[in-house]
TORVEX-829412 format. One line per 10 residues: number of its first residue (from 1); their letters; for each residue x, y, z of N, C-alpha, C. Coordinates in nm, 4 decimals, padded with zeros to 6 digits. Layout:
BEGIN
NUM = A = X/Y/Z/X/Y/Z/X/Y/Z ~ ...
***
This chain:
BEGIN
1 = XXXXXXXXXX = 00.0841/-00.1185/00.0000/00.0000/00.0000/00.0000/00.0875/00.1232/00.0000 ~ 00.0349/00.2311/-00.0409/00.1072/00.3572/-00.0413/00.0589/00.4570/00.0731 ~ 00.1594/00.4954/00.1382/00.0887/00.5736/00.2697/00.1231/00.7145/00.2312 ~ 00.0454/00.7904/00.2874/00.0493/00.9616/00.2537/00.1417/00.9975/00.3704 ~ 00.1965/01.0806/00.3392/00.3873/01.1126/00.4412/00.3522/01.2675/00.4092 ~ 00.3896/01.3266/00.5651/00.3959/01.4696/00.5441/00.6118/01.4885/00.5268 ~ 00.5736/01.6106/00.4917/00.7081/01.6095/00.5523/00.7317/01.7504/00.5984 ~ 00.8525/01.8213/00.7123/00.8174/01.8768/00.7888/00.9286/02.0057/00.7539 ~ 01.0158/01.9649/00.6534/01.0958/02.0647/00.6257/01.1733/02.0305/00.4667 ~ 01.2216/02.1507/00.3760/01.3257/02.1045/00.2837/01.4121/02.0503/00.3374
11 = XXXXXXXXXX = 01.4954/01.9698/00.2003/01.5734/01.9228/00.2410/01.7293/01.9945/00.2368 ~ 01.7134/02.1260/00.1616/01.8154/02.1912/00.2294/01.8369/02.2808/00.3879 ~ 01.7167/02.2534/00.4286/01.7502/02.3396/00.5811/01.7621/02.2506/00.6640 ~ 01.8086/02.2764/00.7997/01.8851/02.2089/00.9266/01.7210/02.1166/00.9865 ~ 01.7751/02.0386/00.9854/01.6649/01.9000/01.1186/01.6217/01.9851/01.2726 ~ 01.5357/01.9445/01.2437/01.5457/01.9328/01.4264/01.6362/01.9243/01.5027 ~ 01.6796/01.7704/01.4844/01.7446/01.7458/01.5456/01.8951/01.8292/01.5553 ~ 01.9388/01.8643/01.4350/02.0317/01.9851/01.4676/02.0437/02.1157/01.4975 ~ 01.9294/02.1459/01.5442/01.8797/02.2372/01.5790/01.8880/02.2339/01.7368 ~ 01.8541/02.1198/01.7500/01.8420/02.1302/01.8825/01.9441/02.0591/01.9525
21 = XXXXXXXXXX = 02.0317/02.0388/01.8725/02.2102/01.9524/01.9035/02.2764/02.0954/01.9783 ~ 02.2776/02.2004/01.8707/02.2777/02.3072/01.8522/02.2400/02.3879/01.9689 ~ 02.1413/02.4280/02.0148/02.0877/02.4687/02.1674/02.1418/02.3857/02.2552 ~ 02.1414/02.2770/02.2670/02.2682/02.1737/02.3898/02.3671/02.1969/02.3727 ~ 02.4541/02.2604/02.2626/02.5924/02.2642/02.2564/02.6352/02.1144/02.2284 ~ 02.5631/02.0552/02.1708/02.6546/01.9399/02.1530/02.7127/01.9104/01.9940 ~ 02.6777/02.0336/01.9317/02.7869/02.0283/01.8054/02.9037/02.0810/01.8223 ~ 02.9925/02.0170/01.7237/03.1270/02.0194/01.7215/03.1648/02.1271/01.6861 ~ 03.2680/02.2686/01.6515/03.3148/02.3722/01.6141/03.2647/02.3703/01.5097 ~ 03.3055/02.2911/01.3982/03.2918/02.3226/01.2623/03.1385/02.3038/01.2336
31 = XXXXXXXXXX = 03.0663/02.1886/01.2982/02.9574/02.1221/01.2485/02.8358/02.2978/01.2853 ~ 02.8576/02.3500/01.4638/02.8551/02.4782/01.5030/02.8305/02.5947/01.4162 ~ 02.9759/02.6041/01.3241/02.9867/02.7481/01.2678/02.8932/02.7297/01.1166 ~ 02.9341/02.6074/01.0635/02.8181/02.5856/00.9247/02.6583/02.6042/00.9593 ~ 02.6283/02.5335/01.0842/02.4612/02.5859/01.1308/02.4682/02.7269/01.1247 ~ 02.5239/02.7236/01.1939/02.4620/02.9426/01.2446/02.5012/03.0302/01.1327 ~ 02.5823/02.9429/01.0041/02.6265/03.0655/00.9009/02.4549/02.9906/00.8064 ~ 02.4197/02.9268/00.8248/02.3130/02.8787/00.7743/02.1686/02.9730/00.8650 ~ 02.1679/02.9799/00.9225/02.0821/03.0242/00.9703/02.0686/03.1826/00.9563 ~ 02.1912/03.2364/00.9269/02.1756/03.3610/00.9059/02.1079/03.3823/00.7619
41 = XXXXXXXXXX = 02.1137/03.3004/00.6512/02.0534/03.3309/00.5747/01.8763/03.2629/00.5252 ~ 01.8159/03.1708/00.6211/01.7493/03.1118/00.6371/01.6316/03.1685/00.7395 ~ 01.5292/03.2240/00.6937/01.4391/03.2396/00.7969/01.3311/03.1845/00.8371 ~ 01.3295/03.0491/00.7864/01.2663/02.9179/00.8546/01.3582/02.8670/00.9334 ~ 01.4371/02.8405/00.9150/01.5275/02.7678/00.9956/01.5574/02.8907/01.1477 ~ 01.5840/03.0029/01.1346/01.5708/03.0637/01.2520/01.4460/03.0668/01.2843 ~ 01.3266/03.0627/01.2606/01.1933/03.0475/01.2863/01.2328/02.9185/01.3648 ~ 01.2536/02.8223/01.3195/01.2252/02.6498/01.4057/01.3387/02.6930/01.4957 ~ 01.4678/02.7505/01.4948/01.5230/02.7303/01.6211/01.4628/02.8202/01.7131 ~ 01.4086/02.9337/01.7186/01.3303/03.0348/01.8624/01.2373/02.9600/01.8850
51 = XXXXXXXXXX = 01.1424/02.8179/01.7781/01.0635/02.7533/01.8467/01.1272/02.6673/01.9254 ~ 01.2178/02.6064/01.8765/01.2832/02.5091/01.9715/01.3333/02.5772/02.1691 ~ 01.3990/02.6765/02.1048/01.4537/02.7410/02.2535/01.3185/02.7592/02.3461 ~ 01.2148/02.8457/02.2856/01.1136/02.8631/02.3538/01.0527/02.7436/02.3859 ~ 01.0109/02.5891/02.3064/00.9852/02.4664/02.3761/01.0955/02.4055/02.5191 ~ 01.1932/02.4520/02.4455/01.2592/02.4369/02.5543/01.2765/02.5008/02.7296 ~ 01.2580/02.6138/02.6775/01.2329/02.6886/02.8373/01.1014/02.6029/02.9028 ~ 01.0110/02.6557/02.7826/00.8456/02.6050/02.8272/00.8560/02.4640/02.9483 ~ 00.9788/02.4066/02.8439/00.9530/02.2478/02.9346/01.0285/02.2317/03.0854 ~ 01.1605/02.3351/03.0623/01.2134/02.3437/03.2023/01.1192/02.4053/03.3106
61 = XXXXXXXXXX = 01.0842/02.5068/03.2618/00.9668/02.5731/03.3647/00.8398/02.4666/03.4123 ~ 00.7921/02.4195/03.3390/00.7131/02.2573/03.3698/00.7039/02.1832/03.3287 ~ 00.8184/02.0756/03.3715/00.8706/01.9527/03.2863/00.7801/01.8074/03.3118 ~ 00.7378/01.7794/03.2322/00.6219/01.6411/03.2570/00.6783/01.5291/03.3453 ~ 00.5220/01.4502/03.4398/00.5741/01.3540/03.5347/00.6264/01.1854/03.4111 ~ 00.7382/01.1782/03.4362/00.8063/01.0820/03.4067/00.7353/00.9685/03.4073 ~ 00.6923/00.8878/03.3063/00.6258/00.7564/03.3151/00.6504/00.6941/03.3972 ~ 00.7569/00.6661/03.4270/00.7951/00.5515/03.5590/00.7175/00.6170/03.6924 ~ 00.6570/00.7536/03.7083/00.5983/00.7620/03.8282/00.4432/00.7716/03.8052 ~ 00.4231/00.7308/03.6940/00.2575/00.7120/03.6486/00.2340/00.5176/03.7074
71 = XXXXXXXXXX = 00.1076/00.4984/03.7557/00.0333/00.4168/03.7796/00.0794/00.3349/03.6366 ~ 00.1291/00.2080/03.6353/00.1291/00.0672/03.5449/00.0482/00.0807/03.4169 ~ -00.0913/00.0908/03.4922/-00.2110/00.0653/03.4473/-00.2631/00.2074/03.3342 ~ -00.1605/00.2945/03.3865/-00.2060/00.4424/03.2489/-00.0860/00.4388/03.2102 ~ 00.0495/00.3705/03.1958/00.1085/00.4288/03.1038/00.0847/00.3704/02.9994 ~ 00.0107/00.3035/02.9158/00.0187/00.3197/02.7970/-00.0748/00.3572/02.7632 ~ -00.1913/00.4610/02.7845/-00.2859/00.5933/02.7528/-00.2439/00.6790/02.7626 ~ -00.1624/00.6970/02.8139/-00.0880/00.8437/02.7877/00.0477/00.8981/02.7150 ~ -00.0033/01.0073/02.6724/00.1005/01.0739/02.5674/00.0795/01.1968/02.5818 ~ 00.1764/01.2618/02.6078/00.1862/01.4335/02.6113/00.1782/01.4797/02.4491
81 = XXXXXXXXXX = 00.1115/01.5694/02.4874/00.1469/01.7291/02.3592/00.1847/01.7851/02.3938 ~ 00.3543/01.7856/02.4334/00.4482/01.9099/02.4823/00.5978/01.9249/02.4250 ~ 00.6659/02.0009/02.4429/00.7950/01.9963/02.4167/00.8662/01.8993/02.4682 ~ 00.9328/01.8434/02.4032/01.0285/01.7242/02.4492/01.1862/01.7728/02.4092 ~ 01.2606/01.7820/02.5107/01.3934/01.8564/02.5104/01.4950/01.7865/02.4179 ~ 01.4861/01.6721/02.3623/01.5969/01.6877/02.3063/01.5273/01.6322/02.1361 ~ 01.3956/01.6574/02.1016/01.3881/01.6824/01.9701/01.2241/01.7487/01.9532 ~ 01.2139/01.8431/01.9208/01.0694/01.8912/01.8692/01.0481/01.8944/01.7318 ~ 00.9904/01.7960/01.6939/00.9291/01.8286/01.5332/00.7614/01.9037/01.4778 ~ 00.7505/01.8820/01.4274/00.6903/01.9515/01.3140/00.6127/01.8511/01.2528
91 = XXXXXXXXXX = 00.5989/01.7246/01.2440/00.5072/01.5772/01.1508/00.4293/01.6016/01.1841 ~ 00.2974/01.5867/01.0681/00.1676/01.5095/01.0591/00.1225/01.5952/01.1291 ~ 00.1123/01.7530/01.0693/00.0783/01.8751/01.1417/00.0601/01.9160/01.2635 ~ 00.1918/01.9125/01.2721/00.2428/02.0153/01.4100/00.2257/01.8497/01.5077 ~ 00.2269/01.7426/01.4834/00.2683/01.5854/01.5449/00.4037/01.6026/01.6599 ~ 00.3801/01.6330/01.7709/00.4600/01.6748/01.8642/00.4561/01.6091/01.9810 ~ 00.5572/01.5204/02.0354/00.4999/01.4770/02.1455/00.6388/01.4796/02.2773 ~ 00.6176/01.4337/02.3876/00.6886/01.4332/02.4536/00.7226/01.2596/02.4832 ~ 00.7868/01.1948/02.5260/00.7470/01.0706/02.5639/00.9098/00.9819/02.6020 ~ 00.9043/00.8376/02.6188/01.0041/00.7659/02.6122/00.9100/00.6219/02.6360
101 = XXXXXXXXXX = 00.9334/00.5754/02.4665/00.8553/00.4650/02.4783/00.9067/00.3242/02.4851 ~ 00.8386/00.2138/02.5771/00.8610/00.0729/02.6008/00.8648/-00.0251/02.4649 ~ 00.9391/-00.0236/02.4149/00.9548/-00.0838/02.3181/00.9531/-00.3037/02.3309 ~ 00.8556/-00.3482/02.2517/00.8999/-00.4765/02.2739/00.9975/-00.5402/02.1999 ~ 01.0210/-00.7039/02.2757/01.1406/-00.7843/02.2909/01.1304/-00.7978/02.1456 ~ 01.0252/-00.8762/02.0754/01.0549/-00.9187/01.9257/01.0135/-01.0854/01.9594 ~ 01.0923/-01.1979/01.8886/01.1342/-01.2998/01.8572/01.2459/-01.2871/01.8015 ~ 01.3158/-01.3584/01.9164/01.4363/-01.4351/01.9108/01.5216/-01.4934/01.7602 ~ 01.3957/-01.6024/01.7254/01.4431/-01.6296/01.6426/01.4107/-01.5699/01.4416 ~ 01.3747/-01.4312/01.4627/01.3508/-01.3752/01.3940/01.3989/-01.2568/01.3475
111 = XXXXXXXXXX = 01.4055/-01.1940/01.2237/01.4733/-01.0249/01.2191/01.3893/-00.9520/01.3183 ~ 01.5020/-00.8655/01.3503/01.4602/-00.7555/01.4770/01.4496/-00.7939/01.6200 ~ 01.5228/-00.9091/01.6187/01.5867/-00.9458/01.7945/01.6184/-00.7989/01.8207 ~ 01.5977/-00.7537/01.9219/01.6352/-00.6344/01.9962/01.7542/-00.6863/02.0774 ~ 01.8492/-00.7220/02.0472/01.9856/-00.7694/02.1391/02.0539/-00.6177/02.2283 ~ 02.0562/-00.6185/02.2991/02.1335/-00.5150/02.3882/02.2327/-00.4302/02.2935 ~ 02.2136/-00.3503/02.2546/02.3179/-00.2309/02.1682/02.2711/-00.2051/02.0407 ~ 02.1658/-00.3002/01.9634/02.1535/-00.3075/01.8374/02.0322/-00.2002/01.8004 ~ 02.0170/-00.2003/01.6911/01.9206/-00.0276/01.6962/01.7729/-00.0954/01.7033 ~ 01.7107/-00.0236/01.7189/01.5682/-00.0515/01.7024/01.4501/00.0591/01.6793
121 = XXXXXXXXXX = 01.3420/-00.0034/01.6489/01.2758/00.0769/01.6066/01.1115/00.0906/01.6899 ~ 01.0239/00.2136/01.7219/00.9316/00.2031/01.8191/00.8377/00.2875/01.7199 ~ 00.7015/00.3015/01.7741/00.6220/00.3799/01.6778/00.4956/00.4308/01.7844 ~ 00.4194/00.5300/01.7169/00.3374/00.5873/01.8238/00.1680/00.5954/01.7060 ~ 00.0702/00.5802/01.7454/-00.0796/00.5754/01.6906/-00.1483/00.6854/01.7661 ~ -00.1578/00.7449/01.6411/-00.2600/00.9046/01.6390/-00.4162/00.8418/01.5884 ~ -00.4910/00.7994/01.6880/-00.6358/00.7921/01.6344/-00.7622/00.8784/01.7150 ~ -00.7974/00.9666/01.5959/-00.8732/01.0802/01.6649/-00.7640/01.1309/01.7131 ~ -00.8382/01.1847/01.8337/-00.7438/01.2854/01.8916/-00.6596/01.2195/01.9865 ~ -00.6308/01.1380/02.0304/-00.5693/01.0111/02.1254/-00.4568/00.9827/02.0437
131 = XXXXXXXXXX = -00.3480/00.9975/02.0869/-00.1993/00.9548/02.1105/-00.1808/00.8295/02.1911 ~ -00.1179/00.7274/02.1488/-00.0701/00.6249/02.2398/00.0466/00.5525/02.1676 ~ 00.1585/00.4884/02.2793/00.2886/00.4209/02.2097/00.2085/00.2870/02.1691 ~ 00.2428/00.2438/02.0144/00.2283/00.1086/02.0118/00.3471/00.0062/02.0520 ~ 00.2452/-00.0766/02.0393/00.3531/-00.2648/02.0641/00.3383/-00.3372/02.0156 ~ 00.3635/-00.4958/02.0165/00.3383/-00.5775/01.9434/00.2356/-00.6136/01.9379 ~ 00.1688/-00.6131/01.7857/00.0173/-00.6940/01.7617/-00.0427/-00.5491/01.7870 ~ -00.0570/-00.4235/01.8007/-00.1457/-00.2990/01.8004/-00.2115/-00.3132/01.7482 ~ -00.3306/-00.3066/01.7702/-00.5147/-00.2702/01.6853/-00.4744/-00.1312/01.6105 ~ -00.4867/-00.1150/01.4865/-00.4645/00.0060/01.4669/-00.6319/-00.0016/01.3468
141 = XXXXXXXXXX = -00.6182/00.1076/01.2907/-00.7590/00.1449/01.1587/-00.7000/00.2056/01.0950 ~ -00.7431/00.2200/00.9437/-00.7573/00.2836/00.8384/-00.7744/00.4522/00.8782 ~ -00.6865/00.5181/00.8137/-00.6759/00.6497/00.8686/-00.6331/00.6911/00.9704 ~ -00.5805/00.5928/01.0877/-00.4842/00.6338/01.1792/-00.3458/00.6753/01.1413 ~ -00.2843/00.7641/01.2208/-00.1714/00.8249/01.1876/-00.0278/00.7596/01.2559 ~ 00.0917/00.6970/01.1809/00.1630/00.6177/01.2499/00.3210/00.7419/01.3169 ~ 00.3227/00.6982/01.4093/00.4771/00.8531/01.4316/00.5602/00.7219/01.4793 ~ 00.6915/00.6794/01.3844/00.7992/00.5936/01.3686/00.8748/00.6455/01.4611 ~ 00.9728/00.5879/01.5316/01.0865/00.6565/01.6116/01.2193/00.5436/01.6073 ~ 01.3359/00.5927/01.6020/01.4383/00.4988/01.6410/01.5380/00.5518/01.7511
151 = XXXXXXXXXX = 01.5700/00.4208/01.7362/01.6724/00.4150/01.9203/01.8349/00.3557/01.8258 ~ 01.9112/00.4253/01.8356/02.0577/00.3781/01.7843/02.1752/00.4315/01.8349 ~ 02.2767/00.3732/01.9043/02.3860/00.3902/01.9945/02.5528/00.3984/01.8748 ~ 02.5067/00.3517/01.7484/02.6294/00.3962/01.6444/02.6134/00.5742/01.5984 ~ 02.7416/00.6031/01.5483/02.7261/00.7510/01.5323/02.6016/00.7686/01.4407 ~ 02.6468/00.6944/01.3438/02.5145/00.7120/01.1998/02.5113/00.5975/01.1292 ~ 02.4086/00.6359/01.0572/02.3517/00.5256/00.9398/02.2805/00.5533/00.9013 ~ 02.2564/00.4743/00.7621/02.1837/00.5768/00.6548/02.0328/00.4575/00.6962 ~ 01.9176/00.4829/00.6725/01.7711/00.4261/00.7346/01.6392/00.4094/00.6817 ~ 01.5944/00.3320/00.6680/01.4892/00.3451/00.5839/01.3771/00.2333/00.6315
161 = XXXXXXXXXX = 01.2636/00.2755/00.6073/01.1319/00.1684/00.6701/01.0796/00.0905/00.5514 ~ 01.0267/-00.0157/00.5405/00.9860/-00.0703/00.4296/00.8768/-00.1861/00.4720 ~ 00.7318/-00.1526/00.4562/00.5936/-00.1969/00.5437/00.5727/-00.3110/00.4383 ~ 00.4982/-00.4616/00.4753/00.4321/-00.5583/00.4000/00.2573/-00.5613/00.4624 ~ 00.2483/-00.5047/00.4058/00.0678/-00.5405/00.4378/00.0418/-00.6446/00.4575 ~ -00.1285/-00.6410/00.4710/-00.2578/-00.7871/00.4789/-00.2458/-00.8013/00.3695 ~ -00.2898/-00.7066/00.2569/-00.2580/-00.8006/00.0802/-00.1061/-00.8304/00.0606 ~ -00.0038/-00.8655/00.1558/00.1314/-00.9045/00.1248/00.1954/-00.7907/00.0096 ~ 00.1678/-00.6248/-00.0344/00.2360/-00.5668/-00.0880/00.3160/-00.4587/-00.0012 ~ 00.4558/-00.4678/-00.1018/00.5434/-00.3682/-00.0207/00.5724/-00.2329/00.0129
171 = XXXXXXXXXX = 00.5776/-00.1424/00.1045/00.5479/00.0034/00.0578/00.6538/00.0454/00.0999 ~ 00.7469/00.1597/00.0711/00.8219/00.2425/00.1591/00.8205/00.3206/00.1992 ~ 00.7611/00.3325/00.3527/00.7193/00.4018/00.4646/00.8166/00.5524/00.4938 ~ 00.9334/00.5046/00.4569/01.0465/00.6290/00.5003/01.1489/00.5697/00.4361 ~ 01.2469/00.6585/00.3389/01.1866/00.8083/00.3678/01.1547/00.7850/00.2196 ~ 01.0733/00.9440/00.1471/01.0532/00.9971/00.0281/01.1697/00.9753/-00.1095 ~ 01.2764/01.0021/-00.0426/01.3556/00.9805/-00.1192/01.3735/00.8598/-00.1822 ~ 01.4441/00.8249/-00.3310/01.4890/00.7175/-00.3372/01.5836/00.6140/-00.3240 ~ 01.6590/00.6609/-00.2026/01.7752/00.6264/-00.1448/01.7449/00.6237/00.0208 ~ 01.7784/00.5214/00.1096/01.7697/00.5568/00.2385/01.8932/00.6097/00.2713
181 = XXXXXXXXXX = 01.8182/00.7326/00.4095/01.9024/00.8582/00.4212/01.9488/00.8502/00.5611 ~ 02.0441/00.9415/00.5919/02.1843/00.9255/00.6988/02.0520/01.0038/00.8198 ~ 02.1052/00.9078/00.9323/02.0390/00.9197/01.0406/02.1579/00.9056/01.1826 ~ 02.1233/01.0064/01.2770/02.2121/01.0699/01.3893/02.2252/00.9056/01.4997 ~ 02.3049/00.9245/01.5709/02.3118/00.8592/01.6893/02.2017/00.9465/01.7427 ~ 02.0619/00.8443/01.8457/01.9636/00.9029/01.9245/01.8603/00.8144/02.0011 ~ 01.8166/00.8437/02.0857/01.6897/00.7462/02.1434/01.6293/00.8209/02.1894 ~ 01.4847/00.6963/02.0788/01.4024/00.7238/02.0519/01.3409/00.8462/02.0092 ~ 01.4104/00.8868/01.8725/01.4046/00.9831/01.7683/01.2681/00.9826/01.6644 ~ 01.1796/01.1077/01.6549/01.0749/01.0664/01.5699/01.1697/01.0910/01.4347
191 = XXXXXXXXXX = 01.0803/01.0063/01.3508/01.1237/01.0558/01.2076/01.0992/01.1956/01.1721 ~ 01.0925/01.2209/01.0400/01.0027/01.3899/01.0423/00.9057/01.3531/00.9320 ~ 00.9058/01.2409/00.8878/00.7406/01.2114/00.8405/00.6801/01.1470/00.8656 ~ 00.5137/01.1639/00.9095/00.4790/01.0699/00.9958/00.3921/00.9718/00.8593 ~ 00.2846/00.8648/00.9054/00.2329/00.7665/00.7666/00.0869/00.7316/00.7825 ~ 00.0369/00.8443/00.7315/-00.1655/00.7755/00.7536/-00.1918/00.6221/00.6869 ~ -00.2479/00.5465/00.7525/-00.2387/00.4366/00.6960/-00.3758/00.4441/00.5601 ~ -00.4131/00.3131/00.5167/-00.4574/00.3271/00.4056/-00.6052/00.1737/00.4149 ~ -00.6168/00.2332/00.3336/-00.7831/00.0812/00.3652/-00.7421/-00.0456/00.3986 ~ -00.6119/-00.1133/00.3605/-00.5885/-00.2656/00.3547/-00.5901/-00.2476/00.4832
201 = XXXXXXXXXX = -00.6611/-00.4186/00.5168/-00.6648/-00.4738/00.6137/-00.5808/-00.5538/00.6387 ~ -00.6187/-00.6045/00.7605/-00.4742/-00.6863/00.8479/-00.3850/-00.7099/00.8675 ~ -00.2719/-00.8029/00.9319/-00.1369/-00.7735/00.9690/-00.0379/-00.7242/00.9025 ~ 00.0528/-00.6403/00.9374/00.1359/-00.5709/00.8814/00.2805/-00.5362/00.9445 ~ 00.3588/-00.5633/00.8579/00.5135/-00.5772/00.9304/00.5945/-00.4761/00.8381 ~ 00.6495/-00.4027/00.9528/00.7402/-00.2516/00.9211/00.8922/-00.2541/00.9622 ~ 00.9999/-00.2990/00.8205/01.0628/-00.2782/00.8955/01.1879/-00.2295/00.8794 ~ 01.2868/-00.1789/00.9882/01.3763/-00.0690/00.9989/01.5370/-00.1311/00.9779 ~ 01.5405/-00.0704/00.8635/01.6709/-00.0638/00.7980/01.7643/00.0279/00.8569 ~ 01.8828/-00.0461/00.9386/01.9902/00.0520/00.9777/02.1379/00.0116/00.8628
211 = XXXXXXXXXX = 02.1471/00.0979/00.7781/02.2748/00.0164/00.6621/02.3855/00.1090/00.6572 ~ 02.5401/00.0093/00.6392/02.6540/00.1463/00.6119/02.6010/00.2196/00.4963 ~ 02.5425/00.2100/00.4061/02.5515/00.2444/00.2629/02.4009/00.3140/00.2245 ~ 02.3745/00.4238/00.1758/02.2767/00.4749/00.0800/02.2527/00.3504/00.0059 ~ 02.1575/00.2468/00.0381/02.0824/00.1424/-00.0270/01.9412/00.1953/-00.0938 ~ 01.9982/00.1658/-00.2419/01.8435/00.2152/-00.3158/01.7179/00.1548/-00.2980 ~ 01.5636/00.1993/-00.2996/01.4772/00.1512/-00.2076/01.3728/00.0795/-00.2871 ~ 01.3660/00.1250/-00.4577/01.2734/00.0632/-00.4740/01.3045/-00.0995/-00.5464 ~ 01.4072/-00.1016/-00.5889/01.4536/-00.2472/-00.5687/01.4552/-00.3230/-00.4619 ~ 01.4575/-00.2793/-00.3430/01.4575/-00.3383/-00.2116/01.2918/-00.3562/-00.1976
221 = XXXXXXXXXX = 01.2159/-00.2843/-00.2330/01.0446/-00.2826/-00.2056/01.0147/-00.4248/-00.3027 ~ 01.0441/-00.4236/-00.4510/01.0556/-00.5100/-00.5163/01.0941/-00.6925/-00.4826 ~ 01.1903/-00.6479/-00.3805/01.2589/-00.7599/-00.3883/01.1239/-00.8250/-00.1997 ~ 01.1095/-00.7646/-00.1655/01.0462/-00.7333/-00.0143/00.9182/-00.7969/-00.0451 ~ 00.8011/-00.7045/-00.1718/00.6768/-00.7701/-00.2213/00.7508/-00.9433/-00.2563 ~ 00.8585/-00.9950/-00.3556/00.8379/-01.0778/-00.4076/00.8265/-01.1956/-00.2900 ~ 00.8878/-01.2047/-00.1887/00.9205/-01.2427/-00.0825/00.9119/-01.2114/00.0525 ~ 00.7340/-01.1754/00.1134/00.6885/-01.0978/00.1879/00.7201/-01.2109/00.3258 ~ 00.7348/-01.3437/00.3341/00.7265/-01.3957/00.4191/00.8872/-01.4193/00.4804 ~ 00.9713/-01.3774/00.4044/01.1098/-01.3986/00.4669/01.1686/-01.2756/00.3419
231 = XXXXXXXXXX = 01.1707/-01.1683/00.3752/01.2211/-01.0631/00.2597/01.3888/-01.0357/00.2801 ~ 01.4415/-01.0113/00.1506/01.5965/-01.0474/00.1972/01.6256/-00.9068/00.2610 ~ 01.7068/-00.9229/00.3124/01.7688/-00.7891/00.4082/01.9515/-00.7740/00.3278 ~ 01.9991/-00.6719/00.2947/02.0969/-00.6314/00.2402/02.2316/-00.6496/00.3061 ~ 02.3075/-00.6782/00.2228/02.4632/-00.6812/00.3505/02.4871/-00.5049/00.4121 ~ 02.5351/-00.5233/00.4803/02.5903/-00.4120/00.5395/02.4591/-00.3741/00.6282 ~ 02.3416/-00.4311/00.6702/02.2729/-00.3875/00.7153/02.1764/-00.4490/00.8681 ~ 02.1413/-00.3347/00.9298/02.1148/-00.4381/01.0115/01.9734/-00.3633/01.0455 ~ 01.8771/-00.4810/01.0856/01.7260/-00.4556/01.0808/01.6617/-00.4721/01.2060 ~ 01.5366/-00.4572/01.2205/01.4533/-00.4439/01.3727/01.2971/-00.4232/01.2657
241 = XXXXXXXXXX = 01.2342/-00.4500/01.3372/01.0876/-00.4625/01.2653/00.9874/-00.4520/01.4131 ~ 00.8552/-00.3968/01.3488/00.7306/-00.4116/01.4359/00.5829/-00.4203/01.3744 ~ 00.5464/-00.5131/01.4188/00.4036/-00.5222/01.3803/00.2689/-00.4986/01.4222 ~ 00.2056/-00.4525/01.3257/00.0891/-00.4250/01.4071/-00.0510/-00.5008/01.3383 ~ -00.2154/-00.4947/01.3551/-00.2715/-00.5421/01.3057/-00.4096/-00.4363/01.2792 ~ -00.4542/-00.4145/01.1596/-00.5746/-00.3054/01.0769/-00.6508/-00.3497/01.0678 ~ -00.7569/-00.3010/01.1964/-00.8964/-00.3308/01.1158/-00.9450/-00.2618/01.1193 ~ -01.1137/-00.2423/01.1026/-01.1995/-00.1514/01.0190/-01.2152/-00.1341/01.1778 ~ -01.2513/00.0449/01.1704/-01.2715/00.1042/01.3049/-01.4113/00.0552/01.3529 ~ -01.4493/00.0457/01.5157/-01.5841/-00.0228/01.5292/-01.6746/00.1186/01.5173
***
């Protein structure tokens, strides 16, 4: 299926996420002086960083109660609409959240063992107005809105999502481009496009390409449809997947 993807900025202006590397000081001199000579001529990009600083105060001044001190039984109903300090985006209009989500184990004997260090991938369901982290096996519907996130402890890698539906066809979820694109060391990072889903029904497996190499995507979608039940995965690459299941809203 083909999912409708916002996206939240060109691709010549600065991420979020460096934006807000940027306000932490955690860019390097050079990486530093190229932002801010960028920004001087950019007035979106200084637009998203005074939003960022100002999310940022906003959240020091009242910073949300930490899941771990919420009741068992509500953390997974709840999801903030607030600034989250170390990335604020812009997805799936103005798709903003605060959070740190429980990601599950997987199978063992399957792609996307979550082994201790290896990257992985988590996702969040916008239905109606209700935010919640998904997990394995999620009820999701037609027209719900999916917000992808990854967790990765290497500096970079280039990344890309690639979904098999209930009719067993392949889509590529992230990104737009036709190449998967270089992604930061971070946890639990949203993407910056989020993915309305689409009429097909039932189970559906999404999954997250961490590779050394700009791997082209629609040969990989190709190769993914022909072979939906064991799809080959590329050298140099290493994967994590999550599934969820679509049905018709009650």
């Amino acid at each position: 299926m083909r999912p409708v993807l916002t996206r939240s900025r060109p691709e010549s202006c600065l991420s979020d996420l460096r934006l807000d590397r940027l306000v932490a000081g955690e860019l390097d001199a050079a990486a530093g002086r190229e932002a801010r000579a960028h920004l001087e001529g950019c007035a979106r990009c200084a637009a998203r960083l005074a939003a960022i600083e100002a999310g940022r105060a906003s959240f020091l001044a009242d910073p949300p109660l930490l899941p771990a001190a919420r009741p068992s039984a509500e953390a997974r109903r709840l999801a903030r609409w607030a600034p989250r300090v170390a990335v604020v985006l812009a997805a799936a209009a103005a798709f903003a959240f605060w959070f740190r989500a429980r990601l599950p184990a997987g199978d063992p004997d399957e792609p996307g063992t979550r082994i201790k260090g290896h990257p992985r991938v988590g996702f969040y369901v916008k239905h109606g107005a209700a935010v919640t982290p998904g997990a394995a096996g999620e009820i999701v519907s037609p027209g719900d809105t999916l917000q992808f996130t990854y967790t990765m402890q290497r500096d970079d890698a280039y990344f890309a999502l690639i979904s098999v539906d209930g009719a067993r066809k392949a889509s590529v979820y992230y990104p737009s481009a036709p190449r998967a694109v270089r992604i930061l060391r971070g946890s639990d990072v949203p993407l910056d496009q989020s993915t309305v889903l689409d009429a097909v029904l039932g189970p559906e497996t999404t999954y997250a390409l961490f590779c050394d190499d700009p791997i082209e995507l629609e040969p990989l979608r190709v190769a993914f449809e022909a072979a939906p039940d064991s799809p080959p995965i590329p050298a140099g690459c290493e994967v994590d997947r999550v599934s969820f299941v679509k049905r018709s809203a009650p």
